[in-house]
C-alpha positions in Angstrom: 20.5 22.1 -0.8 20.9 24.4 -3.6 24.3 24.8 -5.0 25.7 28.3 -4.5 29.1 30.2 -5.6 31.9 30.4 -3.1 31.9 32.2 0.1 33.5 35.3 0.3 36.2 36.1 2.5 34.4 36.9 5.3 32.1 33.8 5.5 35.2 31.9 5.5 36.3 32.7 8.7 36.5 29.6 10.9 33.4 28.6 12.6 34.9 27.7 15.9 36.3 30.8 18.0 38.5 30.2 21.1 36.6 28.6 24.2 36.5 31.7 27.2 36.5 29.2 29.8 34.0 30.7 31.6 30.3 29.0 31.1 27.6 31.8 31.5 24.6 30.8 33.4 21.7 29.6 30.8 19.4 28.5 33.8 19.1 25.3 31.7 18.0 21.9 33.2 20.0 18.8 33.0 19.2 15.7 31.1 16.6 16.7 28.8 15.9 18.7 25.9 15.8 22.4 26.2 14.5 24.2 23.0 14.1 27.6 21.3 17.2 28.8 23.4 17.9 32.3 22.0 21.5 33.1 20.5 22.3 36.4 22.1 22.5 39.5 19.7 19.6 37.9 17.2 16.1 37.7 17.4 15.7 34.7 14.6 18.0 32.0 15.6 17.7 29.8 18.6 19.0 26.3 19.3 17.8 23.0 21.0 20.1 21.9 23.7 21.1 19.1 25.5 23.0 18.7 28.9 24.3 15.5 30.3 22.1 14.4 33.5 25.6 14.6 35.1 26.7 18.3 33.5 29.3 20.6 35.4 31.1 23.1 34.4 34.2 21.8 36.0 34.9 19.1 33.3 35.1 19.1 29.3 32.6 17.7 27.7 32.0 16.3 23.9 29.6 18.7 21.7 27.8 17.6 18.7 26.1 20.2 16.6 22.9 18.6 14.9 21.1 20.3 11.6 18.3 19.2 10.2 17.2 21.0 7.2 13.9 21.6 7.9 14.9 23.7 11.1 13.3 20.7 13.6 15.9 20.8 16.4 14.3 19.3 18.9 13.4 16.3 16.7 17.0 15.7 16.0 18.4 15.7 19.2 15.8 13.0 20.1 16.9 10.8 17.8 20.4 10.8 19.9 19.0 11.3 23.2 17.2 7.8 22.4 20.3 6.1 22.3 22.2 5.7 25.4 25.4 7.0 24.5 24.2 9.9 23.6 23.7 10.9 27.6 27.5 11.6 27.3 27.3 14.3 24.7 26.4 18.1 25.2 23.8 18.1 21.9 22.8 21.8 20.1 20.5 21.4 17.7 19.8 24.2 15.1 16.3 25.2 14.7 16.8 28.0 11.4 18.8 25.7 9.0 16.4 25.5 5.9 17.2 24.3 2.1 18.5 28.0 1.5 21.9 28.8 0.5 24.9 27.4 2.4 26.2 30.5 3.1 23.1 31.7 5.1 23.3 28.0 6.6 27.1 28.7 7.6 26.1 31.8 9.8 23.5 30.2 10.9 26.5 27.4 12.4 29.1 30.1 12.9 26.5 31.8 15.3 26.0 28.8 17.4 29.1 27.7 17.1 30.3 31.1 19.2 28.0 30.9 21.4 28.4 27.0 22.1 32.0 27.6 22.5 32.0 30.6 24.7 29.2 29.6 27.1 30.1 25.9 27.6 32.9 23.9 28.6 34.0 22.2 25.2 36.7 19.7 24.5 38.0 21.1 21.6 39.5 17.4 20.4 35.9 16.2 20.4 34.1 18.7 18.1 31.4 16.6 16.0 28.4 17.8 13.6 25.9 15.6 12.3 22.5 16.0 10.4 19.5 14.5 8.5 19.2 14.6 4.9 20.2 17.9 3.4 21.5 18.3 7.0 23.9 15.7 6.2 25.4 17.5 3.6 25.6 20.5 5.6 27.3 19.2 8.4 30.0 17.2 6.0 30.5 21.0 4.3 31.0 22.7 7.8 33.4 20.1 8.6 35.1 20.4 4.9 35.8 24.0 5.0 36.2 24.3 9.1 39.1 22.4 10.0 38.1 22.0 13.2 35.5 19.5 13.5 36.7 15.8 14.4 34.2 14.0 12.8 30.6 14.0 11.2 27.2 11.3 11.5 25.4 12.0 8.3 21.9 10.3 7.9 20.7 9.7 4.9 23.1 11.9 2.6 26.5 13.7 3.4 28.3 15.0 0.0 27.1 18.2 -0.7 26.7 19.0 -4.2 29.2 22.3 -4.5 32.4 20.4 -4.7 34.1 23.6 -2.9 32.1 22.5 0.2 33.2 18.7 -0.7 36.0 17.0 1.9 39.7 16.8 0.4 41.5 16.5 3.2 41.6 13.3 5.8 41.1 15.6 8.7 37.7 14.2 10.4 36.0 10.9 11.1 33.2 10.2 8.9 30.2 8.0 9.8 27.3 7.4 7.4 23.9 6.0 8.2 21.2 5.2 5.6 18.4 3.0 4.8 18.7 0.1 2.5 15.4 1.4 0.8 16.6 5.4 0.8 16.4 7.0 -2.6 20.1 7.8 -1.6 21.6 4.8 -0.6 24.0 4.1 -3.3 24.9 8.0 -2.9 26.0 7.1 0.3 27.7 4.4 -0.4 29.7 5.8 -2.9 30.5 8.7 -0.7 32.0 6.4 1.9 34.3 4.6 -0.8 35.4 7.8 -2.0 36.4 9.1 1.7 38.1 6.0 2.2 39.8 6.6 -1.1 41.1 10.0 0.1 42.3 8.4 3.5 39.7 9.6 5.2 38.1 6.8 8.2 35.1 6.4 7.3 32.5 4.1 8.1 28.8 3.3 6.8 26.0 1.8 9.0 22.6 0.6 6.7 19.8 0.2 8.5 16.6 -1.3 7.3 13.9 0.8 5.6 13.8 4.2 4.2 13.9 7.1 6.9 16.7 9.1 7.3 16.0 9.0 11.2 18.4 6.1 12.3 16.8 3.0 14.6 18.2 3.8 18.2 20.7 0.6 18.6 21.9 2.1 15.0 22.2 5.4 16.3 24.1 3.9 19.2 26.6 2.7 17.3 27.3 5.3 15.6 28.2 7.3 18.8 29.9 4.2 19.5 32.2 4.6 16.6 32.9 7.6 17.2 34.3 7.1 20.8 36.5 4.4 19.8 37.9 6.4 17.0 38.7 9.1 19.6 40.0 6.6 22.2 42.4 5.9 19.1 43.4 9.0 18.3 43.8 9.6 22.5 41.7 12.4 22.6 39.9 10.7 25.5 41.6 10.4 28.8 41.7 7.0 29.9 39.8 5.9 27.1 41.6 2.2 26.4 39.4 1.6 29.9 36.7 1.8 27.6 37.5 -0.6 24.8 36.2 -3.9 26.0 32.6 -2.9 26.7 32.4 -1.0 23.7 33.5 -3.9 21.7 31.3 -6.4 23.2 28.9 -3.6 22.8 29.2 -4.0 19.1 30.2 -7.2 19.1 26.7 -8.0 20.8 25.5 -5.6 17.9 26.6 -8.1 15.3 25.1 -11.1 16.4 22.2 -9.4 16.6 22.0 -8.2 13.0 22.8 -11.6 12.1 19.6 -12.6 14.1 17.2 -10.2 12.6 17.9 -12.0 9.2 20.8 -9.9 7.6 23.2 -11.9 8.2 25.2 -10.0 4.6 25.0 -7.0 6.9 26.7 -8.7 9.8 29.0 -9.7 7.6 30.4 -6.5 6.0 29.7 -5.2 9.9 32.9 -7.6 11.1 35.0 -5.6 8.4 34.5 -2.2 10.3 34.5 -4.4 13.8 38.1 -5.2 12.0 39.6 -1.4 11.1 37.9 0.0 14.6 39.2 -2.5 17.3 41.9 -4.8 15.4 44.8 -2.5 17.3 43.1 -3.9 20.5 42.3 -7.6 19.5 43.3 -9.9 18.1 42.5 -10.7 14.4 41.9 -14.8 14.7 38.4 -13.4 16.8 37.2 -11.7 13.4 38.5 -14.3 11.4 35.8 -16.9 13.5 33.0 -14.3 13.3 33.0 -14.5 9.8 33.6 -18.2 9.4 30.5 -18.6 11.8 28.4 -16.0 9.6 29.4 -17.6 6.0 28.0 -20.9 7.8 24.5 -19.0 7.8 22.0 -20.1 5.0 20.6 -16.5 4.9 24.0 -15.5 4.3 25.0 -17.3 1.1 21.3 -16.7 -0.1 21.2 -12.7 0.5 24.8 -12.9 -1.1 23.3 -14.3 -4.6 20.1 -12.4 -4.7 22.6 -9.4 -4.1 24.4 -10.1 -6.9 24.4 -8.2 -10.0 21.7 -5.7 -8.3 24.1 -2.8 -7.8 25.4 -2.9 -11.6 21.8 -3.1 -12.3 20.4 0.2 -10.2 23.0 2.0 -11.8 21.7 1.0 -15.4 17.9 2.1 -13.9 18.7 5.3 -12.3 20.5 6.4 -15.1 18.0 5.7 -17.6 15.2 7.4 -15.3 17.5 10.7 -14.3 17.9 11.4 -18.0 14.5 10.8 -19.4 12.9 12.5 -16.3 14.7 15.6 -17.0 13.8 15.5 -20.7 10.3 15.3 -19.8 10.0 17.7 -17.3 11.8 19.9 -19.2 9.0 19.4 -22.4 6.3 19.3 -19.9 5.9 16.1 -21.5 2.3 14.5 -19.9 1.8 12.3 -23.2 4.6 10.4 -21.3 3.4 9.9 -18.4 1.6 6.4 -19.7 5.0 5.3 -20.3 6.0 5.9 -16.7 2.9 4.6 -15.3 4.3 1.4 -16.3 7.7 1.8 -15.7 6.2 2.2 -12.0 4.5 -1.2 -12.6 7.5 -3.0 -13.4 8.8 -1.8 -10.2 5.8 -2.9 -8.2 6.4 -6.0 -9.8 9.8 -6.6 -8.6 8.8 -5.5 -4.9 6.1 -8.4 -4.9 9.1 -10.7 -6.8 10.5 -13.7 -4.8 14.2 -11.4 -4.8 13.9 -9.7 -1.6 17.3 -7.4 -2.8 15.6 -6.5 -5.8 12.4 -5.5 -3.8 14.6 -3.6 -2.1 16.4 -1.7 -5.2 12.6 -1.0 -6.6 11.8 1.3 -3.1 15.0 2.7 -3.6 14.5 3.9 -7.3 11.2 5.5 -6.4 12.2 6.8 -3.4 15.0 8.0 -5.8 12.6 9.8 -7.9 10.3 11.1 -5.1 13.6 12.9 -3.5 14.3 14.4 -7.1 10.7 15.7 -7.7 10.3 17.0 -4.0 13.6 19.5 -4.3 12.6 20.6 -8.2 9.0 21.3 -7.6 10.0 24.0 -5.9 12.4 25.6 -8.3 10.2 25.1 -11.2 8.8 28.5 -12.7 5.8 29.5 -11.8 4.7 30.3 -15.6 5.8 27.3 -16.7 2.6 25.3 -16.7 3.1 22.6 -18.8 5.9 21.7 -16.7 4.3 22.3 -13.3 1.8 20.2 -14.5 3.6 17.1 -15.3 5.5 16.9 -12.1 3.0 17.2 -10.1 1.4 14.6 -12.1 4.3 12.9 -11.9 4.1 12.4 -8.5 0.7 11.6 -8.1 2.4 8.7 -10.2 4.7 8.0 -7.5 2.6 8.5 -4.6 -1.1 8.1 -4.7 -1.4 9.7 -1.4 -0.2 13.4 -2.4 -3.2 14.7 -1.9 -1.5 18.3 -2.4 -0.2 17.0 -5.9 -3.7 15.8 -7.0 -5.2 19.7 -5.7 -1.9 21.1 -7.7 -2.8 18.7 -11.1 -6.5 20.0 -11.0 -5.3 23.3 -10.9 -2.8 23.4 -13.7 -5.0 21.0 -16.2 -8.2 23.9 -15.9 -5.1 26.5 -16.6 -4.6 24.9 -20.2 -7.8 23.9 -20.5 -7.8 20.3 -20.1 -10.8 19.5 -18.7 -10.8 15.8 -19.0 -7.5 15.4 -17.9 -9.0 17.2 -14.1 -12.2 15.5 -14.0 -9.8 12.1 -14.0 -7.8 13.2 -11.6 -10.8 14.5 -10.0 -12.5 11.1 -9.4 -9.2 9.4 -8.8 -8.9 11.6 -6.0 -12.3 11.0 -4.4 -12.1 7.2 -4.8 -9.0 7.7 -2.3 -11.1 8.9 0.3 -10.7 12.7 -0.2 -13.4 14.8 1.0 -12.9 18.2 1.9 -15.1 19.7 -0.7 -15.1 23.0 1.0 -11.2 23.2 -0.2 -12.2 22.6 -3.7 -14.7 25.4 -3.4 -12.5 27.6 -2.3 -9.7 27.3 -4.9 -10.4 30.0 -7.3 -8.3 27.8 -10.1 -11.7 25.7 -10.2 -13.9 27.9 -11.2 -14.4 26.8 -14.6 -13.9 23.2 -13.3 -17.2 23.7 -10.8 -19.7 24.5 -13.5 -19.3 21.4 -15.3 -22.5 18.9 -14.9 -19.5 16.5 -14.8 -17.4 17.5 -12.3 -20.9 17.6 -10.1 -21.8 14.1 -11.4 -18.8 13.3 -9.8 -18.9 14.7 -6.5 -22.7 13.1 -6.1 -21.7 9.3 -7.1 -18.8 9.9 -4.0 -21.8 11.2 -1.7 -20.4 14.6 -1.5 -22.6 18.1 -1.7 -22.6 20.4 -5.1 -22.8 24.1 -5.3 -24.7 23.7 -8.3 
């Protein structure tokens, strides 16, 4: 999300108004997903919700409020709905958070917020947001500026980039998930340590691969985090009942981490098994869970090949953050040879016998992909030489962009650069493209289409020519 200046007054108001009490009647079913629920008063936003199979009005129930920033509701609640915890939670999901300002994302929460609060009974002590992405960030600003949400599950990404949105105070539990391959894992990393730093309790979960949907047993433990931080705090009544199945829960969690073949995971896991649960066990049982994982081959092997790799990330990304914005800035395509094989390199160390540094290549392009997605967009239309180049760019990154190849043909006729489109021409028919009628129909080509090459072209792929 964009970074904007402050709220005024009046978009500071807290997001959570007083609970009436009295639940209206929403006609909603329990134990599934209800969506495009209307928020009284407005004709553009609705939520998704979610009601315990067990719902009644005649207890108070735990809310979280999930944002996804492309406005999927549904989608996000599924992700917790998969997991059996979250069965216990009422779920809202916003369907009209986009990457906009966070002001107009605020309303957006203050609205459902309202009429969350005032239609359902809510247990204030157990207020949590949680989102996907840019979500992420948005939820960790709501509960920044708010004071009144308990704690946050960001996936993917959390610290949103206006550092008046930013947390300061240790006022909510913080959980962050995120792929070991995400563009923004070491973000989130380094989020965490700084939360932690500020006193904050916060936690981080990394899960294989690079979505920012969590697996379901990650998910779950997540929402099992959060109930035995709220046991701790004694917002939950009779919560202590609770404690020994949810640590063998996680316990069970560990092993099976260990298992699957990351066993460096489990390991670091046993520290947060440690600051969750050490006030209920004792600490000789963590003690023998990590003796038994440093026993582990994998272990001692994932810890070498890890070594060195963040220091080393660090030295990339900053290197390809500052050249990347000098060439987009020039519009810079004679440098896009010298990319091509920076891109190599990495390919090369994602084949390597170093599974971490396979690993650290898919996050640097990932890295790069998330950059180019979020500046395409803000680029200046005029500006051709530099819409050009990232599009190019991440053709570079991602020979499947069909929309990127289409975007190069039509910036490389704008200035002329015939040779440079019939290249990408090909290259885009020898991946299988074949919807000539869209290239007939982009006016852009015009100039393109008349060249006995560009038909040449479309006949060697088996493809008809207007001329």
């Amino acid at each position: 999300m964009r970074n904007l200046p402050i709220l005024n007054s009046c978009m500071m108001l807290l997001f959570l108004c007083a609970f009436s009490g009295k639940a209206q009647d929403l006609h909603l079913s329990k134990g599934v997903i209800t969506d495009a629920v209307p928020v009284p008063g407005s004709e553009l936003i609705n939520y998704a919700i979610y009601l315990p199979g067990d719902y009644t009005v005649d207890k108070k129930w735990p809310v979280i409020f999930v944002f996804d920033i492309e406005g999927k509701g549904k989608k996000g609640l599924e992700n917790f709905t998969a997991a059996p915890g979250g069965e216990n939670f009422i779920l809202i999901g916003a369907n009209n958070v986009q990457n906009i300002s966070y002001e107009e994302n605020f309303y957006i929460a203050k609205r459902l917020f309202e009429v969350v609060l005032k239609n359902f009974p809510v247990d204030s002590k157990r207020i949590y947001t949680a989102g996907y992405g840019g979500g992420g960030r948005l939820a960790t600003a709501i509960a920044a500026i708010s004071g009144d949400v308990d704690g946050v599950i960001a996936c993917g990404a959390a610290l949103p980039g206006n550092k008046n949105y930013q947390p300061q105070k240790n006022n909510f539990l913080f959980i962050g998930l995120v792929g070991d391959e995400d563009g923004n894992f070491r973000e989130m990393q380094s989020t965490v340590n700084l939360l932690n730093r500020k006193k904050f309790q916060a936690d981080l979960l990394v899960y294989d691969g690079s979505s920012y949907y969590p697996p379901t047993d990650y998910m779950e433990k997540a929402l099992r985090t959060l109930m035995i931080k709220a046991i701790a705090k004694g917002a939950v009544d009779g919560g202590e009942k609770l404690v020994d199945s949810l640590f063998e829960a996680d316990l069970d969690f560990n092993r099976k981490t260990e298992r699957k073949g990351r066993a460096l995971y489990a390991f670091e896991d046993v520290d947060l098994l440690m600051g969750n649960y050490s006030r209920y066990k004792e600490k000789d049982i963590f003690r023998e869970r990590k003796k038994e994982i440093r026993k582990n081959r994998q272990f001692r092997k994932q810890r070498s090949n890890n070594y060195g790799i963040a220091e080393e990330e660090s030295y990339f990304m900053t290197d390809y953050l500052t050249f990347l914005s000098q060439d987009l800035s020039n519009g810079s395509i004679g440098q896009l040879p010298s990319w091509e094989e920076e891109m190599l390199s990495l390919e090369k160390l994602e084949k390597g016998d170093n599974p971490a540094r396979a690993k650290m290549a898919r996050r640097l392009k990932n890295m790069l992909k998330a950059v180019m997605k979020e500046t395409i967009p803000t680029l200046d239309s005029t500006n051709t030489d530099q819409l050009l180049f990232a599009n190019a760019f991440m053709v570079l990154l991602d020979p499947a962009q069909e929309e990127a190849y289409l975007e190069v043909l039509r910036y490389s006729v704008e200035k002329s650069e015939y040779g440079m489109a019939l290249f990408y021409l090909e290259q885009l028919l020898d991946r299988g493209f074949k919807d000539v009628d869209k290239l007939n129909n982009m006016e852009d080509l015009a100039l393109l289409r008349i060249l006995p090459e560009y038909n040449d072209i479309l006949e060697e792929h088996g493809l008809k020519t207007l001329y």
